[in-house]
Backbone as JSON, one array per atom type, in Angstrom:
{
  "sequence": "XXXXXXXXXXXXXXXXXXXXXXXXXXXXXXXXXXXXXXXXXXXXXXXXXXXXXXXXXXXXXXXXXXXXXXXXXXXXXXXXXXXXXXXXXXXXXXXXXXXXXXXXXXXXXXXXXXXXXXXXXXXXXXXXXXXXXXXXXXXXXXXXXXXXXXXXXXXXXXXXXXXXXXXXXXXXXXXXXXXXXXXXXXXXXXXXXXXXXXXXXXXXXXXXXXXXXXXXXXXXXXXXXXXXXXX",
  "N": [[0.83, -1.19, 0.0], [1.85, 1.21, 0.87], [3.91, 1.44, -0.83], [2.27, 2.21, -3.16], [1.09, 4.32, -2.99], [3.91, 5.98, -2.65], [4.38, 5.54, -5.37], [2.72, 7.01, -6.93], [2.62, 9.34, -5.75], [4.83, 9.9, -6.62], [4.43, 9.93, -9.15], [2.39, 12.0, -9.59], [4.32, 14.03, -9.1], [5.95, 14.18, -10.98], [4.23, 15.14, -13.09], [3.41, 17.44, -11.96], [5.49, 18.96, -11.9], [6.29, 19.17, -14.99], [7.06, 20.91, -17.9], [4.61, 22.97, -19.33], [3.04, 23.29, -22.64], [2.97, 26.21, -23.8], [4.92, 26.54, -21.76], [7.13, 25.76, -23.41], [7.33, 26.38, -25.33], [7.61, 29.25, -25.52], [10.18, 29.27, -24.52], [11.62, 28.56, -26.3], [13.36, 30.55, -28.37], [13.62, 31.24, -31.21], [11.05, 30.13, -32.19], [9.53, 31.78, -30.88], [9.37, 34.23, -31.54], [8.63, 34.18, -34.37], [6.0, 33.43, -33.94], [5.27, 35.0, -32.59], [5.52, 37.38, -34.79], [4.11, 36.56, -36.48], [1.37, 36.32, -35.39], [1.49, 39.48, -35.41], [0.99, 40.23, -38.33], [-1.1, 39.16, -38.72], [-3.04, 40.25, -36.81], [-2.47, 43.44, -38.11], [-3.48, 42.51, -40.6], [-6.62, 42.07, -40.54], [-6.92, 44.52, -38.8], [-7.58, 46.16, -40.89], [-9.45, 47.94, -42.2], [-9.36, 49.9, -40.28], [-7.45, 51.33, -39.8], [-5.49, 54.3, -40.31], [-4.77, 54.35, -43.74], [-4.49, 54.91, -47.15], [-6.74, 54.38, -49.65], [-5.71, 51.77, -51.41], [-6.23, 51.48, -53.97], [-6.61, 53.72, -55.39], [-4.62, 55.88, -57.64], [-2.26, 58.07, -58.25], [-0.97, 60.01, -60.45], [0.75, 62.23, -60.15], [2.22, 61.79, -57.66], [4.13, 59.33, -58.28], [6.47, 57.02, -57.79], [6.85, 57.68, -55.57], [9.93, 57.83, -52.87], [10.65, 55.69, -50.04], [9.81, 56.63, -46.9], [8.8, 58.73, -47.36], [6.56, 61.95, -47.33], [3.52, 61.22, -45.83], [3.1, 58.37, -47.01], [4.96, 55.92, -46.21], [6.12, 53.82, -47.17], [6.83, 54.32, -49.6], [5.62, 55.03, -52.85], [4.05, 53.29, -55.76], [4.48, 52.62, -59.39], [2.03, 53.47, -60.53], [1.63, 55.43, -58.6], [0.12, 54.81, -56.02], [-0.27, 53.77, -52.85], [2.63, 51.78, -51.32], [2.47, 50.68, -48.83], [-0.26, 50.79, -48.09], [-1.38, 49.32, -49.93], [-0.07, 46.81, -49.29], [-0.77, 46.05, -46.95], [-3.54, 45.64, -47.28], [-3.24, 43.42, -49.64], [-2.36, 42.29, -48.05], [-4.7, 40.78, -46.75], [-6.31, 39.34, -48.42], [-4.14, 37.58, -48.99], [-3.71, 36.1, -47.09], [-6.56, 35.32, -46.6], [-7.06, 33.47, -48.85], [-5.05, 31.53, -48.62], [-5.06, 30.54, -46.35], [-7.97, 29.36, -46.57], [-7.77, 27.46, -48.9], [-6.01, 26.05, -47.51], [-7.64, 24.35, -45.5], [-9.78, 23.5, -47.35], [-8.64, 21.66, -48.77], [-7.26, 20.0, -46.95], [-9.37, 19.04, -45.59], [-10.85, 17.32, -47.73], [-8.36, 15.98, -48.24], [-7.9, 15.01, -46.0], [-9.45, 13.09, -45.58], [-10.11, 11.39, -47.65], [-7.77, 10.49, -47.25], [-8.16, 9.28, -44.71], [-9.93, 7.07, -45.06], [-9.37, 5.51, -46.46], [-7.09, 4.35, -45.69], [-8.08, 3.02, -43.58], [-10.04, 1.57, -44.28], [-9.15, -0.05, -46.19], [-7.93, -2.73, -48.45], [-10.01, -2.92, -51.93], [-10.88, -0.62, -51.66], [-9.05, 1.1, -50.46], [-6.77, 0.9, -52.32], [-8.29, 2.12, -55.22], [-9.09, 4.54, -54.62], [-6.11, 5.35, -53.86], [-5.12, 5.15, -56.52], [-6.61, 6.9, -57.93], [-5.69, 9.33, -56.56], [-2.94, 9.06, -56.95], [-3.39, 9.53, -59.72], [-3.53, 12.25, -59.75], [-1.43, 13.42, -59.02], [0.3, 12.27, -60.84], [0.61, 14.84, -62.6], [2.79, 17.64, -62.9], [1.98, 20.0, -60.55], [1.53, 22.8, -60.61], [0.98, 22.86, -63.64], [-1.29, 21.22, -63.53], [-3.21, 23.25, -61.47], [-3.22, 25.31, -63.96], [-4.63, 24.28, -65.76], [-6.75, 23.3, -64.64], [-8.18, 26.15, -63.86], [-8.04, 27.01, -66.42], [-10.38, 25.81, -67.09], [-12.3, 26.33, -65.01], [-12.23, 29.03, -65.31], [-10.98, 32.76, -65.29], [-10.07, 34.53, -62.07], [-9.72, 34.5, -58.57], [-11.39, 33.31, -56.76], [-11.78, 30.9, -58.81], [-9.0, 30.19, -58.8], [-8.63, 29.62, -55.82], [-9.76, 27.46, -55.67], [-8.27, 25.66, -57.46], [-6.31, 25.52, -56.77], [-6.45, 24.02, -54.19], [-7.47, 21.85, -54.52], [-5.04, 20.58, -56.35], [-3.43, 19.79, -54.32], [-5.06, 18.28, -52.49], [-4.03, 15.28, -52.6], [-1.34, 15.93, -51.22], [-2.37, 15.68, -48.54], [-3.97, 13.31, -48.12], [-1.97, 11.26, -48.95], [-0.39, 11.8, -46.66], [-2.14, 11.27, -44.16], [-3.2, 8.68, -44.91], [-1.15, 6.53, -44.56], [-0.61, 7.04, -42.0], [-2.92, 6.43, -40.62], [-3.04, 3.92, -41.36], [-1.62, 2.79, -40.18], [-3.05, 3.07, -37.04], [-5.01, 1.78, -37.26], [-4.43, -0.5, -36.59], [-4.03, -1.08, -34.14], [-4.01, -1.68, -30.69], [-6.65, -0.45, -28.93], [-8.33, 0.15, -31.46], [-8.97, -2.09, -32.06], [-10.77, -2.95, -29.79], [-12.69, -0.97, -29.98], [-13.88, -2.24, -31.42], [-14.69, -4.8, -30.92], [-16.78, -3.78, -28.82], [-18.54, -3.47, -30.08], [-18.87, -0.72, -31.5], [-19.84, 1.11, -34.73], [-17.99, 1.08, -37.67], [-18.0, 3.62, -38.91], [-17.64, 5.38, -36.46], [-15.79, 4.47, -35.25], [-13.58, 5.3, -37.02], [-13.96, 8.7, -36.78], [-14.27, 9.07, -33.88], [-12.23, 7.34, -32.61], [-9.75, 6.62, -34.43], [-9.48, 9.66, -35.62], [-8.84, 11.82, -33.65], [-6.36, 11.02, -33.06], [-4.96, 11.63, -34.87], [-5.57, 13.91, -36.07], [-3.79, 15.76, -35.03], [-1.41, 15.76, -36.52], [-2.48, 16.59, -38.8], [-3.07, 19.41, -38.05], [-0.78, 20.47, -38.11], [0.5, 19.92, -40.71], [-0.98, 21.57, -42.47], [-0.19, 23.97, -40.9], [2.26, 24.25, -42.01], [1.19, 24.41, -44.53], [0.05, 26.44, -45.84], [1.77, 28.91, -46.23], [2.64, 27.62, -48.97], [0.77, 27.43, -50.19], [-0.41, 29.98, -50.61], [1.35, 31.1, -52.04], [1.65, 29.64, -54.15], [-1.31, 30.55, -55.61], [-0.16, 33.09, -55.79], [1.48, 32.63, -57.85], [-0.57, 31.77, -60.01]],
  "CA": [[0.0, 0.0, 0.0], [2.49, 2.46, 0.82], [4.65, 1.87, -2.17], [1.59, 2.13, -4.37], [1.4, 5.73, -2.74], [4.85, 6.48, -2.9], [4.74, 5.63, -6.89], [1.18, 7.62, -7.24], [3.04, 10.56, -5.29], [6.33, 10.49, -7.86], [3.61, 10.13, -10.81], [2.27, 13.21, -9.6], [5.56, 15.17, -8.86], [6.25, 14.19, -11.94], [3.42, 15.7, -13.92], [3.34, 18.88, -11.85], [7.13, 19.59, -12.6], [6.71, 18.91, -16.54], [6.62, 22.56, -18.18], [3.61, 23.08, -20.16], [3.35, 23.45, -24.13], [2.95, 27.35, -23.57], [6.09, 27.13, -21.57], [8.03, 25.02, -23.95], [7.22, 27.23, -26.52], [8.16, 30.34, -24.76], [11.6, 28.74, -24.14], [12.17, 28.67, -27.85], [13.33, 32.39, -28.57], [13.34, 31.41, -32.6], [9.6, 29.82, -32.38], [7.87, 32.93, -30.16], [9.48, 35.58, -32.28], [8.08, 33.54, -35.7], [4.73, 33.15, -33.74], [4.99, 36.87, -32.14], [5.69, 38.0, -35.78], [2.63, 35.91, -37.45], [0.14, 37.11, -35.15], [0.89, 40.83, -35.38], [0.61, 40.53, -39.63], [-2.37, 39.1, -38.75], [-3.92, 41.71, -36.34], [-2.5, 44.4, -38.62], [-4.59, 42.54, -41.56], [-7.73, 42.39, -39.75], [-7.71, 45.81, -38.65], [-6.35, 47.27, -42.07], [-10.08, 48.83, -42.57], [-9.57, 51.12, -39.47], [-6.07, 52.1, -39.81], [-5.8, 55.24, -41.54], [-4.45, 54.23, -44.92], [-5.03, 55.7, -47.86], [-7.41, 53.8, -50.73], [-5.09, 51.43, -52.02], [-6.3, 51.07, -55.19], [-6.4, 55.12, -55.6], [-3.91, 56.46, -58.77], [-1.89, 59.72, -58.07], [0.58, 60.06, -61.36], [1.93, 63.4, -59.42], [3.4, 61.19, -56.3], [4.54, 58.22, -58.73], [7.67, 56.61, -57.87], [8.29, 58.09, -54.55], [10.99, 56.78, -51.82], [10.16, 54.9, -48.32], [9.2, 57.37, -45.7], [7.96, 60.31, -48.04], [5.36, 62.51, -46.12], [2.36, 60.49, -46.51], [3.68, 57.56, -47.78], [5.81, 55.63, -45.41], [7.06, 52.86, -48.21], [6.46, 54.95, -50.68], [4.64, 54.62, -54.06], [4.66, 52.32, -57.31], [4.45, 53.44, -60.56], [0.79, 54.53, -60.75], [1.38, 56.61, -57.55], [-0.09, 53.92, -55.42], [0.57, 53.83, -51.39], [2.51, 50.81, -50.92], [2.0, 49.97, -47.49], [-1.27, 49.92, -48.23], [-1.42, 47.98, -50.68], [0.49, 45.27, -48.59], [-1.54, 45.4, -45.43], [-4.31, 45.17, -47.84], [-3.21, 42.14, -50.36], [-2.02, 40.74, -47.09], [-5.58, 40.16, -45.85], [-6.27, 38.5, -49.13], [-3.16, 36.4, -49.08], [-4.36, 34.61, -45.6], [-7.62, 34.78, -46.71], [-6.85, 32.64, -50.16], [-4.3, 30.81, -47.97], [-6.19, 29.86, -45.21], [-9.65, 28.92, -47.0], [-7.53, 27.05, -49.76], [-5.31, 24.63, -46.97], [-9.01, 24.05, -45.44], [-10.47, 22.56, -48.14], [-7.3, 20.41, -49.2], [-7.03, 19.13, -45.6], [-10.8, 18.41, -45.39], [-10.82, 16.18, -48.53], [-7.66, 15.07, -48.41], [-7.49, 14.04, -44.78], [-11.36, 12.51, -45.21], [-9.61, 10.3, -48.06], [-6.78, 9.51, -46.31], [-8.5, 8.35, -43.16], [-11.06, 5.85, -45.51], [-8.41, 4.84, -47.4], [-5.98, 3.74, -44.72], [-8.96, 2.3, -42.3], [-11.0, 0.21, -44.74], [-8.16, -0.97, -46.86], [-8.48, -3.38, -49.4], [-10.05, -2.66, -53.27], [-11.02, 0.69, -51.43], [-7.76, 2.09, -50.5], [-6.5, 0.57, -54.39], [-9.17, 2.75, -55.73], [-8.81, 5.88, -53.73], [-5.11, 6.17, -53.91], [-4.96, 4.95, -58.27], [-7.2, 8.47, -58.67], [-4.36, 10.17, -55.79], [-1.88, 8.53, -58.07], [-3.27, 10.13, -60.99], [-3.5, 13.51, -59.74], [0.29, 13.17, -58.3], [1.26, 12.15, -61.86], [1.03, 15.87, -62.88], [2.99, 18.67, -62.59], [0.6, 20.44, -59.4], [0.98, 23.84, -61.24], [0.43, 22.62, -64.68], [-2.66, 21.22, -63.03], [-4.05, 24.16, -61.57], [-3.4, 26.28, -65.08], [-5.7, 23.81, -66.48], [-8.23, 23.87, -63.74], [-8.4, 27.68, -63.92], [-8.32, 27.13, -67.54], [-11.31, 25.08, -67.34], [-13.28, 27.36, -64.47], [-12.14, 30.79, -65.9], [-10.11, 33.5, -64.24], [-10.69, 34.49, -60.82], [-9.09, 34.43, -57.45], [-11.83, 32.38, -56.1], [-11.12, 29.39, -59.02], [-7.48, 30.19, -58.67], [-8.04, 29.32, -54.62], [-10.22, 26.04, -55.95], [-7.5, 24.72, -58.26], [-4.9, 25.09, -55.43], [-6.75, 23.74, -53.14], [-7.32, 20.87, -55.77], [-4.28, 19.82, -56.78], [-2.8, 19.76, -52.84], [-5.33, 16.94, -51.33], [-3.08, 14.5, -52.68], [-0.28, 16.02, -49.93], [-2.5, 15.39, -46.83], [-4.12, 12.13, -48.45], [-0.73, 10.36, -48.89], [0.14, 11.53, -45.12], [-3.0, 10.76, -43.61], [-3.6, 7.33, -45.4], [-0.03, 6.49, -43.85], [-0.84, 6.89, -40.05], [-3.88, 5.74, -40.49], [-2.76, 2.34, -41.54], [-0.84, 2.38, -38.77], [-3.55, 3.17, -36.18], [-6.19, 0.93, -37.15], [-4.45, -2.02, -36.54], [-3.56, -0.86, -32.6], [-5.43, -2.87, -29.81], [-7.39, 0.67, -28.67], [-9.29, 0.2, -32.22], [-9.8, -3.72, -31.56], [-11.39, -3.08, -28.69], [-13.62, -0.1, -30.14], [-14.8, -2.89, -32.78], [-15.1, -5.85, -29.85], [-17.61, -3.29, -28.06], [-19.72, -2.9, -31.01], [-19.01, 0.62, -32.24], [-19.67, 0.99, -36.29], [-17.04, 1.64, -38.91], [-18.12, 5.27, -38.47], [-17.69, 5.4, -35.16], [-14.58, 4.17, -34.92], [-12.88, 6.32, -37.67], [-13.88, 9.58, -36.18], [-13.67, 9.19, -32.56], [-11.3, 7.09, -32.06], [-8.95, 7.38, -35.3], [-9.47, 10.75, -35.96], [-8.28, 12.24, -32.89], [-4.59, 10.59, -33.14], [-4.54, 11.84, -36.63], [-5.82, 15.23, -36.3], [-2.59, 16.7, -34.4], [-0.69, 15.7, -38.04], [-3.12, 17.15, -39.92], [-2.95, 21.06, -38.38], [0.92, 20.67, -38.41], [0.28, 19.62, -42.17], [-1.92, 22.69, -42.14], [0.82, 25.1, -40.77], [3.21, 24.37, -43.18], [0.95, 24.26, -46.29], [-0.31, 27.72, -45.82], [2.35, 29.59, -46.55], [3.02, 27.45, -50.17], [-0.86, 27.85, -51.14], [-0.36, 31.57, -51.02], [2.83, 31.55, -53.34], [1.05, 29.19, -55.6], [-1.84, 31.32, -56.11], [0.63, 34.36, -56.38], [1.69, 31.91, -59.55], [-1.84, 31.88, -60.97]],
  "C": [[0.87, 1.25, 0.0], [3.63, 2.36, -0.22], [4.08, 1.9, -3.16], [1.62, 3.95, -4.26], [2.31, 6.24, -2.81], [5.25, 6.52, -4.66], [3.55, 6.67, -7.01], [1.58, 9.34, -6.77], [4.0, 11.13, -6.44], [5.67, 11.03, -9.31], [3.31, 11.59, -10.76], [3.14, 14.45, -9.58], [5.49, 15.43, -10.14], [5.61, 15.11, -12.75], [3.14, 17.31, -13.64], [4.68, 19.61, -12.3], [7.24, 19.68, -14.4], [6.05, 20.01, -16.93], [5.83, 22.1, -19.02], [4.48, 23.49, -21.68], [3.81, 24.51, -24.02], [4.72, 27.71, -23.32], [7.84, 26.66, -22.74], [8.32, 26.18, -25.18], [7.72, 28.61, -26.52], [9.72, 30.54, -24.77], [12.33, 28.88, -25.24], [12.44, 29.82, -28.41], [12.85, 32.12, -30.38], [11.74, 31.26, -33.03], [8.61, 30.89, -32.14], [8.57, 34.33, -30.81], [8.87, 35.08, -33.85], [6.77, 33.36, -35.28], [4.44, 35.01, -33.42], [4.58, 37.67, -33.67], [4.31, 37.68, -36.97], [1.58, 36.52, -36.62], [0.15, 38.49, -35.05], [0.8, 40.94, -36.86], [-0.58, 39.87, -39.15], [-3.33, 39.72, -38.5], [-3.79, 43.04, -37.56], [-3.33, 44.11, -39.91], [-6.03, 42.56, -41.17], [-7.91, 43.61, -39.53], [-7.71, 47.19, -39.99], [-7.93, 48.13, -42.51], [-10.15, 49.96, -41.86], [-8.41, 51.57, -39.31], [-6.22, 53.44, -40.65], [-5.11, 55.42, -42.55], [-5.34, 54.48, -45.63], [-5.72, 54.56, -48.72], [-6.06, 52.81, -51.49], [-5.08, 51.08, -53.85], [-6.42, 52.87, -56.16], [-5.15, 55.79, -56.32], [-3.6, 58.05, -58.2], [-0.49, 59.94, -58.67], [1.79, 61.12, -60.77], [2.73, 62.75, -58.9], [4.0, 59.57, -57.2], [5.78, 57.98, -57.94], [8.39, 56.77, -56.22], [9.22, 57.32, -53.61], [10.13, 56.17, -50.55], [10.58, 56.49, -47.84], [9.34, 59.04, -46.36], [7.03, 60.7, -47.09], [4.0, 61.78, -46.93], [2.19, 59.4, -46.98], [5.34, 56.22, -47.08], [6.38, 54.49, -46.02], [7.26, 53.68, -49.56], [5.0, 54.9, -51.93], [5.02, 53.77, -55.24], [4.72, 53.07, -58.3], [3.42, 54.06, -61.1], [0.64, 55.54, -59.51], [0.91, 55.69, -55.73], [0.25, 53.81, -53.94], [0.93, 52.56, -51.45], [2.19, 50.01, -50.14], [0.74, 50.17, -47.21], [-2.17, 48.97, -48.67], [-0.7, 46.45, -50.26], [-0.36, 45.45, -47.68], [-2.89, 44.94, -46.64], [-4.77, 43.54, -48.57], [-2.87, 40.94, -48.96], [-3.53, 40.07, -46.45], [-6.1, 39.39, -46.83], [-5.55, 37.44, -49.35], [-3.48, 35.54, -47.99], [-5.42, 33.91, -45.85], [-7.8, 33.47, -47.95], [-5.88, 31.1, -49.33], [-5.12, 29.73, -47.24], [-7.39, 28.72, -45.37], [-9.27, 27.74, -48.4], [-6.74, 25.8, -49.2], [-6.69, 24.08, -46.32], [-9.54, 23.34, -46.15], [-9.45, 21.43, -48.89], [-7.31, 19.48, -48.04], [-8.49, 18.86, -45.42], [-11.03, 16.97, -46.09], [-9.77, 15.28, -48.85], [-7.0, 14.02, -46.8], [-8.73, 13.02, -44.73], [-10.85, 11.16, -45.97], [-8.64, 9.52, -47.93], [-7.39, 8.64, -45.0], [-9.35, 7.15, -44.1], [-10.03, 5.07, -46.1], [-7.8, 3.68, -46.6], [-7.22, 3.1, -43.56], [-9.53, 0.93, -43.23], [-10.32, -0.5, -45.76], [-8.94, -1.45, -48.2], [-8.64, -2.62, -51.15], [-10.49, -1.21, -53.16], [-10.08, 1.76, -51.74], [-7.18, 1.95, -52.31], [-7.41, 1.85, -55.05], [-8.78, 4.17, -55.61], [-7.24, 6.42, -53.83], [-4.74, 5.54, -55.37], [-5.51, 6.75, -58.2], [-6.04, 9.23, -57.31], [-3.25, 10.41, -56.9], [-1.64, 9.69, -59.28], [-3.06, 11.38, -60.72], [-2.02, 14.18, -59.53], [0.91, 12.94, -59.54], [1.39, 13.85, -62.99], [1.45, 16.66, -62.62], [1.72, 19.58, -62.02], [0.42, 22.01, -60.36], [0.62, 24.17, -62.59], [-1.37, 22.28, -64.53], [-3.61, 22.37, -62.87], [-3.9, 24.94, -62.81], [-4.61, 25.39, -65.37], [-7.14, 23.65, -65.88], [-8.51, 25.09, -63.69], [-8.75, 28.33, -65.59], [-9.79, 27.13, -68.01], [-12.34, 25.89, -66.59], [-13.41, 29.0, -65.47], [-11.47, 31.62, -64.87], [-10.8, 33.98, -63.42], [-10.1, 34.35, -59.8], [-9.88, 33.56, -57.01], [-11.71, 30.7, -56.59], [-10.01, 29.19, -58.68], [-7.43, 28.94, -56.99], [-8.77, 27.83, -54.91], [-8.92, 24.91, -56.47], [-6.3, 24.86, -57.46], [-4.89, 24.1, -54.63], [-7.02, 22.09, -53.64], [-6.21, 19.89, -55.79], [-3.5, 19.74, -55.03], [-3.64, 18.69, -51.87], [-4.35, 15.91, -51.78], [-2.16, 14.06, -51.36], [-1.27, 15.34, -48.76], [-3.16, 14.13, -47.36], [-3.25, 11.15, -48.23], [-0.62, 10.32, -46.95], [-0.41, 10.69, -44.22], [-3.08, 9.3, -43.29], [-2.38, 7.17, -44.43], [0.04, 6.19, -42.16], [-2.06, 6.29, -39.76], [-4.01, 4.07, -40.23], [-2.58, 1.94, -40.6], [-1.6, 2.03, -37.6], [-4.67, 2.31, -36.12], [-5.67, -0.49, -37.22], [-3.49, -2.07, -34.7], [-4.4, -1.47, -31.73], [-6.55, -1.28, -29.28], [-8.63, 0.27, -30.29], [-9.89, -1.46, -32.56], [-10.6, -3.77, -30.67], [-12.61, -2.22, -28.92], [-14.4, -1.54, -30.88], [-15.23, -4.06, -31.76], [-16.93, -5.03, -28.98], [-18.88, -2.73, -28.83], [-19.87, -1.3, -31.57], [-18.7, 0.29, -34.22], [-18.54, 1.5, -36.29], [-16.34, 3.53, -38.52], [-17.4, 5.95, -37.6], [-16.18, 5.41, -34.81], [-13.17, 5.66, -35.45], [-13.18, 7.86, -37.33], [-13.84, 10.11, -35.0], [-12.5, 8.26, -32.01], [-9.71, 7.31, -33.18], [-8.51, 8.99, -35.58], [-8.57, 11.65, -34.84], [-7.04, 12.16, -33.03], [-4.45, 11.19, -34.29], [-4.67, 14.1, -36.64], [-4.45, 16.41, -35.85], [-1.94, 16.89, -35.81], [-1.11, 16.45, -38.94], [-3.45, 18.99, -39.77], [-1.43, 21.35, -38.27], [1.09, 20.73, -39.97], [0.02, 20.95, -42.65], [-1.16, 23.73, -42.22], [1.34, 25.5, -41.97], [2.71, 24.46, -44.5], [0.52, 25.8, -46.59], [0.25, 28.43, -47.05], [2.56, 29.2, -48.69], [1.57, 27.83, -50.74], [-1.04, 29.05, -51.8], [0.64, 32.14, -51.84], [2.14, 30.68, -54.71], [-0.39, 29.82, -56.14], [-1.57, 32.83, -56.48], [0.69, 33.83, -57.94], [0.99, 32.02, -60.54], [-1.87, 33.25, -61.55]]
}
C-alpha cells in the first residue's frame, strides 16, 4: 500500500514539474518571435479597414515613384502613384484569406480520403489512392493552369484549383498513419464493443490523426499563397 502511494506521489511530482506546451514554446526564442511575428501581420490585416491608410487602389501620377518614408507615404509609391503599405496590409488580408480557406479545403478532402483509405483498406484504398496517383502524376501547377483554364479566371477558381491539386499532400500523409492506427489494440477493442465503422474512424482514429493534420496545415499555408501568387 504504501509503495503504491509512494509511486502515485512520484507520478504526480512528476506531472506537476513537466513545463507546459505554452512554456516550452516560450523557451524557444526562434519559435515565439516567428509566432509573435505571425500574429501581429495578422492583427494588422484584420484591422487594415480602421487604420488610416489611404485607398489602395487610388492612382496619383503626381506622387509616382516616390521613396520609403515620403510625407504620406511611409514605403512609398509604385508606378501609378499607389501607397505601398497599403497595398500590402491590404493584399495581405487577401493572401491569408486565399491561404487559409484554400489549406481548409485540401485538408478536409484530403485528410477525409486519407483516413477511408488507410482504415477500410483493401479494393477501397487501391481505388482511392490509383485516382491520388493520378493527380500526383502531374505537374501540381500545370494542373491548376488547367483547372483555372477550365473554371475561368478568378481568385476564387485560382483558390479552388490550389486547393485541388494539394489533397493528394494530406491524403498520402493521412492514409499512412492511419494504416498504422487501425491495426492498434485501442481500435480492436472499439470494434469488440460494437461501435460501427463510423464510429470508430472519427472518434477514435481521428483524434490521433488530427494533431498531423494542423501541423500539415501550418506548413501548407504559406506554399498555397505563393502558388496562387503563380496563378
Amino acid at each position: 500500500m504504501t509503495e503504491a502511494v509512494s509511486t502515485a506521489a512520484v507520478a504526480k511530482h512528476r506531472k506537476s514539474t513537466r513545463p507546459s506546451s505554452l512554456r516550452l514554446l516560450l523557451n524557444n526564442v526562434l519559435a515565439t518571435t516567428g509566432l509573435a511575428v505571425l500574429v501581429l501581420i495578422i492583427i494588422i490585416a484584420l484591422l487594415a479597414p480602421l487604420l488610416p491608410l489611404p485607398d489602395p487602389d487610388a492612382t496619383a501620377p503626381a506622387d509616382r515613384l516616390l521613396r520609403p518614408l515620403s510625407e504620406g507615404h511611409l514605403l512609398g509609391t509604385d508606378a501609378l502613384g499607389r501607397d505601398v503599405l497599403s497595398r500590402l496590409v491590404w493584399g495581405t488580408r487577401v493572401s491569408l484569406a486565399v491561404g487559409i480557406l484554400a489549406t481548409l479545403i485540401a485538408a478536409f478532402f484530403g485528410s477525409l480520403i486519407g483516413l477511408v483509405a488507410g482504415y477500410v483498406g483493401g479494393r477501397v484504398d487501391a481505388l482511392l489512392m490509383r485516382g491520388i496517383d493520378m493527380v500526383m502524376a502531374f505537374p501540381y501547377i500545370l494542373l491548376a493552369l488547367a483547372i483555372v483554364a477550365a473554371l475561368g479566371p478568378g481568385l476564387l477558381n485560382a483558390l479552388y484549383a490550389i486547393a485541388v491539386v494539394n489533397i493528394p499532400f494530406f491524403a498520402r500523409n493521412i492514409r499512412g498513419i492511419t494504416i498504422g492506427l487501425s491495426r492498434r489494440e485501442f481500435v480492436d477493442a472499439a470494434r469488440l464493443s460494437g461501435k460501427s465503422n463510423a464510429s470508430i474512424l472519427f472518434s477514435e482514429i481521428l483524434p490521433n490523426v488530427l494533431p498531423v493534420i494542423i501541423i500539415t496545415m501550418s506548413t501548407t499555408i504559406g506554399w498555397m499563397i505563393l502558388e496562387t501568387a503563380g496563378l
